[in-house]
Structures are given as C-alpha cells and as structure tokens.
C-alpha positions as CSV (number, residue, x, y, z in Angstrom):
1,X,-3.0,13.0,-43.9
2,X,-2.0,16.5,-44.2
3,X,1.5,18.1,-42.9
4,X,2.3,20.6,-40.6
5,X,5.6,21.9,-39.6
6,X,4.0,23.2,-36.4
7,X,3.5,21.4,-33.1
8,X,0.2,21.0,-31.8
9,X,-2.1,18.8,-29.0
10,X,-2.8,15.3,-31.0
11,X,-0.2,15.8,-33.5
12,X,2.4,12.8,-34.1
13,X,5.9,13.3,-35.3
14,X,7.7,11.5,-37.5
15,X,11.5,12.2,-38.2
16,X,12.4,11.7,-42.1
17,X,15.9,9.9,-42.1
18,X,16.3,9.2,-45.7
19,X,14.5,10.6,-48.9
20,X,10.5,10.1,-48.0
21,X,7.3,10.4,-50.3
22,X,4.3,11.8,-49.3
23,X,0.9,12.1,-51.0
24,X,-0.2,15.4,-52.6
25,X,-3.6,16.4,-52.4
26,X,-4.0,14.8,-55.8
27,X,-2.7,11.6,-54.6
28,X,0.7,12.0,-56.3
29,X,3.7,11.6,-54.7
30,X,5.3,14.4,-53.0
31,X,9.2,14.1,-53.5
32,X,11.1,15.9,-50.0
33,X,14.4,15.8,-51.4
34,X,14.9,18.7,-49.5
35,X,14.2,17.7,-45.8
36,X,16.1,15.1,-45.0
37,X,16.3,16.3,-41.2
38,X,13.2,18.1,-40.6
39,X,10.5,17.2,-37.9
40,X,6.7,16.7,-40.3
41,X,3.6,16.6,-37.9
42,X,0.9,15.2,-39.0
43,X,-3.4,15.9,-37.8
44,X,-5.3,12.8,-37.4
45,X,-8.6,12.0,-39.2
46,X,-11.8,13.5,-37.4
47,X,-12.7,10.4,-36.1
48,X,-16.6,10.8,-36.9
49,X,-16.8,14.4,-35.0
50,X,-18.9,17.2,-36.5
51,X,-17.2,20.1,-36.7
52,X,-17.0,22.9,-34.6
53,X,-17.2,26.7,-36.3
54,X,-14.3,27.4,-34.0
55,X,-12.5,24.4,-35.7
56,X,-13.4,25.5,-39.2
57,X,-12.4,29.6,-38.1
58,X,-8.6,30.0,-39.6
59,X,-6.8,30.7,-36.6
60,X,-8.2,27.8,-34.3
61,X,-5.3,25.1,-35.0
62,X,-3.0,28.1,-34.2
63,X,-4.8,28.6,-30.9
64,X,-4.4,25.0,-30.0
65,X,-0.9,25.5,-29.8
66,X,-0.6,27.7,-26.5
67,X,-3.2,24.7,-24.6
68,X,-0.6,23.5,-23.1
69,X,0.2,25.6,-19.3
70,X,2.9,23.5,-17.2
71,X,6.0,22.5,-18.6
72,X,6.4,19.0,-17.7
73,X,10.7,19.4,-17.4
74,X,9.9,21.5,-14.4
75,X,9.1,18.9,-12.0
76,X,7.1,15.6,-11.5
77,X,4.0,15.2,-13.4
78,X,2.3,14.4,-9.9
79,X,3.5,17.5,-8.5
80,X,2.5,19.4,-11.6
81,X,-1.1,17.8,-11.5
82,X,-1.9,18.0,-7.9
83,X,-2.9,20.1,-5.1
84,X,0.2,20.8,-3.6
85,X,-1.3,22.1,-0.3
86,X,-2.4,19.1,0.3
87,X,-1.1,15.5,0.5
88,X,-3.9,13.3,0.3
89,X,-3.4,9.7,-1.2
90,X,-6.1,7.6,-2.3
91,X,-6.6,3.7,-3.1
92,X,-8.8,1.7,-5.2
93,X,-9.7,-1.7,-4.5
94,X,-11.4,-3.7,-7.5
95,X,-12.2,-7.2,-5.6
96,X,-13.9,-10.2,-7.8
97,X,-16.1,-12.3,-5.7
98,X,-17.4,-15.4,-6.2
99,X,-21.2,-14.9,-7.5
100,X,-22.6,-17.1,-4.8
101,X,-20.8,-15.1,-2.3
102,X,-21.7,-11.5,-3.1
103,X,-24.4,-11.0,-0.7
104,X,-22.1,-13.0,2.4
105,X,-19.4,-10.4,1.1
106,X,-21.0,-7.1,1.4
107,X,-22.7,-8.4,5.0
108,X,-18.8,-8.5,6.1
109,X,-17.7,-5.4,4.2
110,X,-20.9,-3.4,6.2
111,X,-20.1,-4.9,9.7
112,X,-16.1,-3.9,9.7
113,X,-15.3,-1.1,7.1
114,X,-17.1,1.7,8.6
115,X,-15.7,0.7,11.9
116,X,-12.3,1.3,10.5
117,X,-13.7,4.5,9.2
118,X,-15.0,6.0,11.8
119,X,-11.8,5.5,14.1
120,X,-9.4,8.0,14.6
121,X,-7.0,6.0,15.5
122,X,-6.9,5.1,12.0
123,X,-5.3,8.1,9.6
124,X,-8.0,7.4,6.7
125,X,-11.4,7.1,5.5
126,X,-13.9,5.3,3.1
127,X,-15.0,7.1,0.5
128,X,-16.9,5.2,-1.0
129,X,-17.9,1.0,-1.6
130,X,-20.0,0.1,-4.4
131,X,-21.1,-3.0,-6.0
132,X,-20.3,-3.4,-10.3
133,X,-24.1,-3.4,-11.9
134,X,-22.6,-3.0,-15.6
135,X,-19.6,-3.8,-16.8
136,X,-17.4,-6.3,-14.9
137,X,-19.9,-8.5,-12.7
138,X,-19.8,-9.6,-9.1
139,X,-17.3,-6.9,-8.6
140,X,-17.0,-4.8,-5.7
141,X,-15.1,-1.2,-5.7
142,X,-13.7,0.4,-2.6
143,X,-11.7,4.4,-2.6
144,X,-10.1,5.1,1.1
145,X,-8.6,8.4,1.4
146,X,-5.3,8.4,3.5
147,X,-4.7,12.0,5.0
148,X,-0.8,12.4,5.2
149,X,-0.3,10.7,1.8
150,X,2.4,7.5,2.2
151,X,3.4,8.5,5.6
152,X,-0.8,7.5,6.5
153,X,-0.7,4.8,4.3
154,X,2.2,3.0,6.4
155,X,0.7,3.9,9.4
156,X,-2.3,2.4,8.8
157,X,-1.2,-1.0,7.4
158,X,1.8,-1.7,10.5
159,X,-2.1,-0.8,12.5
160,X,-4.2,-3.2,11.0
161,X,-1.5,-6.1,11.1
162,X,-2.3,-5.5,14.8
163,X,-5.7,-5.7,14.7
164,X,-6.5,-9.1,14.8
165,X,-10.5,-8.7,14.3
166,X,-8.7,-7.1,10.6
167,X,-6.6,-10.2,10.5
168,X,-10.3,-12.4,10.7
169,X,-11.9,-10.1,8.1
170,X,-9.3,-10.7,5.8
171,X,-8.9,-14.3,5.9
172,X,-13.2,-14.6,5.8
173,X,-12.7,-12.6,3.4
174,X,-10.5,-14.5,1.3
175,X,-12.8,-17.8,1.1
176,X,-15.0,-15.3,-1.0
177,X,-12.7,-14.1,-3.4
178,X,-11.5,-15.1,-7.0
179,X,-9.2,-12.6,-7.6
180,X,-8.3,-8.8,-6.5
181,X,-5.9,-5.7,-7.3
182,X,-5.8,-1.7,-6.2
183,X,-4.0,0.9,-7.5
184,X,-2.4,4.0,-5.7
185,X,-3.9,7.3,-6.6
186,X,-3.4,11.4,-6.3
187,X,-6.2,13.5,-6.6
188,X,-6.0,16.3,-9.6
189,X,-6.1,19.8,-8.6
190,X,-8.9,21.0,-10.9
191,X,-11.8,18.4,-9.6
192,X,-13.6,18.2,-6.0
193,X,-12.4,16.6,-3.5
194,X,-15.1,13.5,-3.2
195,X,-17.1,14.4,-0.3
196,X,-20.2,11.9,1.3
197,X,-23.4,12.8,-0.5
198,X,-27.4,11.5,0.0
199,X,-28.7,9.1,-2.6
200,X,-30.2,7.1,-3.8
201,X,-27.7,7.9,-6.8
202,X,-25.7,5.4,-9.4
203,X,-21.9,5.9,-10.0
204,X,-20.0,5.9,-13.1
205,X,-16.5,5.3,-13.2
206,X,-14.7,6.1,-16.4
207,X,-11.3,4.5,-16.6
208,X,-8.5,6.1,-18.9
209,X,-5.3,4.1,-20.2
210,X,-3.5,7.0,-21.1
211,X,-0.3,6.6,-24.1
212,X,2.9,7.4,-22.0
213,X,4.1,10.7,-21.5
214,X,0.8,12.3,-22.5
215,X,-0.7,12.6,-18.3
216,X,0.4,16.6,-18.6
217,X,-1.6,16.9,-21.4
218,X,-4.6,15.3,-20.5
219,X,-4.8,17.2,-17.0
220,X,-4.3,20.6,-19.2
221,X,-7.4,19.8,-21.2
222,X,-9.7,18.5,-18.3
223,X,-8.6,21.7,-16.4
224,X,-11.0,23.0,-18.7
225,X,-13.3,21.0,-19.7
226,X,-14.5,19.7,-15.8
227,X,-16.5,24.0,-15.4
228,X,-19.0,22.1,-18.5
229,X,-19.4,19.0,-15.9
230,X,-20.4,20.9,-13.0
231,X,-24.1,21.6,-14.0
232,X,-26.0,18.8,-11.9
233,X,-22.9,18.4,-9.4
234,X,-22.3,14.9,-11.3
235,X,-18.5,15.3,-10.7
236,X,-17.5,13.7,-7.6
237,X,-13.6,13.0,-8.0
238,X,-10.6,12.9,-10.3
239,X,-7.9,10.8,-9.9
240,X,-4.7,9.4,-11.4
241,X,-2.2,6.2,-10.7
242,X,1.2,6.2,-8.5
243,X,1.5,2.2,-8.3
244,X,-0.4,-0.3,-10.2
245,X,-1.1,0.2,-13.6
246,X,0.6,3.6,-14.6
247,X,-0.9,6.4,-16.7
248,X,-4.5,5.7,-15.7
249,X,-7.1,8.1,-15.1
250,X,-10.6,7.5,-13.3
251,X,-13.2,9.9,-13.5
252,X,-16.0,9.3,-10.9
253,X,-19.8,10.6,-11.5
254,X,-22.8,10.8,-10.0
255,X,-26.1,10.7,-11.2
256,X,-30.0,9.8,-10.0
257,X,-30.5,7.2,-12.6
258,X,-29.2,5.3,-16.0
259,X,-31.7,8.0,-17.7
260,X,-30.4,10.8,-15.9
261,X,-26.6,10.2,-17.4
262,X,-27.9,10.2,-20.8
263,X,-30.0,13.3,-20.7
264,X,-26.6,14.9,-18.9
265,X,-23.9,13.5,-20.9
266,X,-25.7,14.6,-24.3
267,X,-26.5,18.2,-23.2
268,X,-22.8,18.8,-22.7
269,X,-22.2,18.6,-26.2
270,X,-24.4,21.8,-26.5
271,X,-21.5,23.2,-24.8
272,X,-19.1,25.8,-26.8
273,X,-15.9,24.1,-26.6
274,X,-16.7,20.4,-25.3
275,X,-15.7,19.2,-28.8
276,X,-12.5,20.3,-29.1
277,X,-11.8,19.1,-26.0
278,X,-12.9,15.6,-26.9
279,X,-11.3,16.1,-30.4
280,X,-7.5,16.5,-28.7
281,X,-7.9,13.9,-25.6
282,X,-9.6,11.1,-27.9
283,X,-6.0,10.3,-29.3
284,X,-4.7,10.4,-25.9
285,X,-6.0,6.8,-24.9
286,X,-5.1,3.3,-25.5
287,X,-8.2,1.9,-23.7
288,X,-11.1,2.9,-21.8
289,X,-14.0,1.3,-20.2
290,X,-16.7,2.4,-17.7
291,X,-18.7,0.5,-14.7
292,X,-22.0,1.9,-14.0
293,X,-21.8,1.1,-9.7
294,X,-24.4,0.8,-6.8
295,X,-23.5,2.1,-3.1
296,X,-23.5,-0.4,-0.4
297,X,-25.1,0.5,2.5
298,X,-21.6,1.2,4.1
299,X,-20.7,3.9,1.6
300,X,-20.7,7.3,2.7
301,X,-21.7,8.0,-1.3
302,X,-24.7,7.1,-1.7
C-alpha cells in the first residue's frame, strides 16, 4: 500500500510507536528510523473499480481533501445531517411472520393501519407497508412518520394503549408472528421527503452498516451523489438510525419493475463523478444488504 502524509476520505491511520518497516516499491524494506511519532495514511486497493480520468488527473487525491463540509465537533451528527426546520421522526418495523400466516396478516394490517392513518387524532402517518419478495422472506416492512419528532412519538403510544381495538390487533397480531424489531430514524436533509406515489411500482431498500464515527462522512458524499439518482424520480427517502442498531443507513427506491432497476442503476455509472463517489463510501461499510419489497394494498406507496 502506498503512504501519504496527507489526510483524505478512505484513508486509515496508523500511529508508528516504535521503529516500523515498510515496503518500497521494489518490495524492500523501507527503514523509518526517523518517524517514530508521525501519523502515515495509507489508500486502499481499488477494489475492482475502473478508473476514473479525474482519478488518474494529478490533483484529484488533493481535491478529495476539501469533500468533507460540516465539522462534526460542532454539534450532533443528527443535527448536522438533518433538516433542522423540521422535526420529523420516522420508524421502521421489520416483522417476521409465520409463512402460513402471511396472507391472514396483511388482511389485519389493511383493515386497521390506515385507520390509524387517516386519524387526526393520531400525530402520524404510514408511509408506506410492503411485503419482502427478495431477500428476507415472509417479511413485512412498515415506515410511520411522526410529525413532532419524540414529543409525537409519545403521544401516540400513551393513545393507542387506550385504544383497545389497537390492544386486539396487537395481540391477533402476535399469534402470527415469529419474531419482530424497528428502529428509530431521522430523515437526511439532502433526499425527498417520502411522499404517497401511484404504482404499480417495486421498492428497494438498501441497508448501510456504517464503521463508527464515519455517518458525517457518508451524508457529505450522498449530498452529492443523490442529483445523479434523481433521473426517473427512483429516490423516495433517506434515512439514518437514533435507537436500534446505530450507524445504519437505508436508502429507499422506486422503480416499475426488477428490469427497470437494472437499466437505471447501470446508466448512473455513465455519470461523471458516480465513481468516485462509490470509490470513497465503499470503505465506509461493514455490511449491506437489500430487499426488493411489494406494496400492500394499505400502502400509500404504491
């Protein structure tokens, strides 16, 4: 790997203690006698990516080092990453029913979800339900908006204890499920705020494990990159975790149909600039994974 003595996006420090050796281009050691104390950077390999003529022009690593636009002392990454006029709070329900029980499940989901949405005494709204076609099977997905952030959130729970035709949905409910977790998102500033759309359309969401530490970072990049996924309106929301499982990103997509997604995700890399972008955020993950989703009828996206 070759050394820097620069910071920049995707490079990994390493603080020499002692005496170290390092390779020389030749593959002979490289005695630093003299840097006990200094900070080396290394670049990671390419990992398979063609290269880029902006890449390969002399001053592109050099430009890579001014990407980064908040500083992340300044205040909380959520604050940083969101749009502050504005205090919506989202959550994600990932419920595993039992595979003789998926039909009997979304039957209940359709008969008392949009009820719940559609009332005003209740501060929030459903987004959108879906059903898990790839990836995890017999899966269902739910995203409620709550207006009002936590404040909305509480409001509506101490509500719904209340409601005892809830209370009956939730323990008929129950009988269908193996297993369930949510998560507690913000929505980033840079994407669309998910609005209701006609169908018939398929969903992709893209889930990010981001390394700790690196969510400024990643919302710095995609503050770009989201103008080259704009063409065919596929992007339909950002979002990253509050509670549950921390630094993770979803990305949520539409498109007409499995073909549709290809044709749309390969013309982006005709892009000027879509490389680099994945070149600097690939090294950003731990773990991804995606679910292609259907709407249920009781999803305002369809």
């Amino acid at each position: 790997m070759e050394p820097f003595c620069l910071i920049s996006p995707g490079l990994k420090p390493f603080r020499s203690q002692k005496k170290k050796n390092l390779l020389n281009e030749d593959n002979t050691l490289m005695d630093l006698k003299d840097h006990q104390n200094c900070l080396l950077f290394f670049r990671p390999p390419l990992r398979g990516l063609s290269t880029s003529n902006s890449r390969n022009s002399p001053d592109s690593w050099f430009k890579s080092l001014f990407v980064r636009k908040v500083d992340p002392r300044k205040d909380a990454h959520s604050n940083l990453l969101t749009k502050n006029e504005e205090s919506n709070l989202y959550k994600i329900q990932f419920h595993n029913v039992k595979p003789d029980c998926l039909d009997s499940y979304n039957k209940l989901c359709e008969e008392v979800l949009p009820i719940i949405h559609a009332d005003k005494y209740y501060p929030c709204e459903l987004v959108g339900t879906w059903n898990t076609w790839y990836g995890e099977q017999d899966q269902a997905v739910h995203l409620w908006r709550y207006r009002g952030g936590y404040p909305a959130l509480t409001e509506v729970m101490n509500k719904l204890k209340q409601n005892q035709e809830f209370s009956a949905y939730r323990k008929e409910r129950g009988k269908m499920l193996l297993s369930r977790r949510n998560q507690l998102l913000l929505e980033f500033s840079f994407w669309n705020e998910p609005v209701p759309r006609e169908g018939p359309n398929i969903y992709e969401l893209r889930s990010y494990q981001l390394r700790p530490g690196t969510m400024i970072e990643w919302g710095n990049y995609w503050a770009r990159a989201i103008r080259y996924r704009q063409h065919n309106s596929e992007a339909v929301g950002g979002f990253f975790s509050q509670i549950g499982n921390l630094y993770m990103v979803h990305h949520l997509w539409a498109y007409k149909d499995l073909q549709s997604r290809e044709d749309t995700r390969n013309a982006v890399w005709h892009e000027d600039g879509w490389e680099e972008v994945v070149y600097y955020t690939v090294p950003l993950i731990q773990h991804m994974d995606s679910r292609i989703m259907i709407p249920t009828k009781a999803s305002p996206l369809q």
